[in-house]
C-alpha positions, 0 to 999 in steps of 0.5 A: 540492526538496533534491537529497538527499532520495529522493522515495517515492510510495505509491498507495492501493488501486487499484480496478479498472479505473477506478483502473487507468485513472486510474494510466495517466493520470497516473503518469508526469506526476505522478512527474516532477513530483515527482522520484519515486525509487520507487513503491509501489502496492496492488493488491489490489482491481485485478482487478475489485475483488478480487485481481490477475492476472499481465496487470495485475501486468505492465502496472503494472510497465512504468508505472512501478509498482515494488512491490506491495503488498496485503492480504487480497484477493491470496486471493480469485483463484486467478491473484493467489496463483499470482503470489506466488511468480513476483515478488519485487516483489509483496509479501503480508502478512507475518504469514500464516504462512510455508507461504502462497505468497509473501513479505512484504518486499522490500529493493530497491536502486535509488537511488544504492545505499540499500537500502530495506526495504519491508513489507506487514503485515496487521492482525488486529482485524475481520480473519482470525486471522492471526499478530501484526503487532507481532511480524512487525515487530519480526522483520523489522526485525530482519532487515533491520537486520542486513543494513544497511538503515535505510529502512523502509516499511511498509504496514499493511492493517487495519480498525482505526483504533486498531490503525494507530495503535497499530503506528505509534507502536510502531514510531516511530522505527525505520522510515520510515514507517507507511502504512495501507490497506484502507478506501479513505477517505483520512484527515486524519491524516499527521504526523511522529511525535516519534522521526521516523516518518512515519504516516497512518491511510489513504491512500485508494484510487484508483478510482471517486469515485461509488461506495462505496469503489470498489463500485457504490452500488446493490448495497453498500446492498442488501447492508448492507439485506437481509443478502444475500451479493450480489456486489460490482461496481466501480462506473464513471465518474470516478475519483480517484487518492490516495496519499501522498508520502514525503521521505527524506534519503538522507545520514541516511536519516531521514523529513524530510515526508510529504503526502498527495495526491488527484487527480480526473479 
């Protein structure tokens, strides 16, 4: 492994407490294995399947976890949004507008003083009206590239295949890398833009394998068969731990590889 690169691993969507579990497992092994400098993790669904709480948001920092990102679920518990404003390292989607609670950055300097910008966005297509990522972007990096940042991360949450790319290849060449979430199924997608961004339509999610992105089977088919507001469960059993791996060199600060990874218990 080149000494000068800085390593950057992004876990998918972690669901409840089997991604919890399955996080615990292995995330020390797997981040010395790897030669982890940071770590990124959405934790949107870990309180069973939706929100976060301040216990869990504790427990993934002293393993190891150092920014949370996450999407459109942080609302769903009361607990999750009162968390917002108490840590920096908890990120909500940029482009809410600026009375919601929290913030949707960070820039964070912890390898050998290169700072790194890191962005939650959140797209609009089958998803809440909310303001335009494209433009939230453009601000944002504006602003860190004013303040001498040149490594960018950004997690993309949205529904849409077209609107991920779309936000990638826009931003191609101006951050680090473009990582989508929010539907839990790993893509086959990663690649090296041609002016240098690392891009994936999803990462995948971290959490139960027999289930139906992370909820339990029988209820996600009756619900899409009856129409009915059923309540959704995190589904049990073993797990699967996704996400992806980011190589930067730290003298250039440009992206040199991006690998996506499964792990199954």
């Amino acid at each position: 492994m080149n000494s000068s690169n800085i390593q950057i691993l992004f876990i998918a969507d972690i669901v409840g407490r089997p991604g919890y579990d399955i996080v615990l497992n292995h995330i020390q092994d797997f981040k010395r294995k790897h030669n982890i400098h940071l770590t990124i993790a959405n934790g949107e669904n870990s309180a069973s399947g939706k929100g976060m709480t301040p216990q869990i948001a504790d427990s993934f920092f002293d393993m190891g976890i150092d920014v949370i990102t996450s999407g459109n679920h942080i609302w769903d518990k009361r607990q999750s949004v009162d968390i917002l404003d108490k840590y920096s390292h908890i990120l909500r989607p940029l482009n809410y507008p600026p009375e919601c609670p929290g913030h949707g950055s960070i820039i964070i300097k912890m390898i050998q003083n290169h700072p790194i910008g890191i962005i939650n966005l959140q797209g609009r297509s089958f998803m809440y009206p909310i303001d335009c990522p494209f433009r939230a972007a453009d601000m944002e990096i504006l602003r860190m590239n004013e303040q001498d940042v040149q490594m960018i991360i950004i997690d993309f949450h949205a529904e849409a295949t077209a609107e991920k790319m779309a936000l990638g290849w826009y931003l191609d060449g101006r951050v680090n890398a473009v990582i989508g979430s929010h539907t839990h199924v790993q893509t086959a997608d990663e690649r090296m833009l041609p002016c240098g961004s690392a891009y994936i339509t999803d990462a995948g999610m971290t959490g139960p394998i027999r289930s139906v992105i992370g909820m339990e089977i029988e209820t996600a088919i009756r619900r899409f068969r009856t129409q009915l507001p059923v309540y959704y469960k995190v589904a049990d059993g073993n797990s699967i731990f996704c996400g992806i791996i980011l190589s930067i060199d730290k003298d250039s600060g440009k992206t040199t590889h991006i690998s996506r990874f499964q792990i199954l218990e």
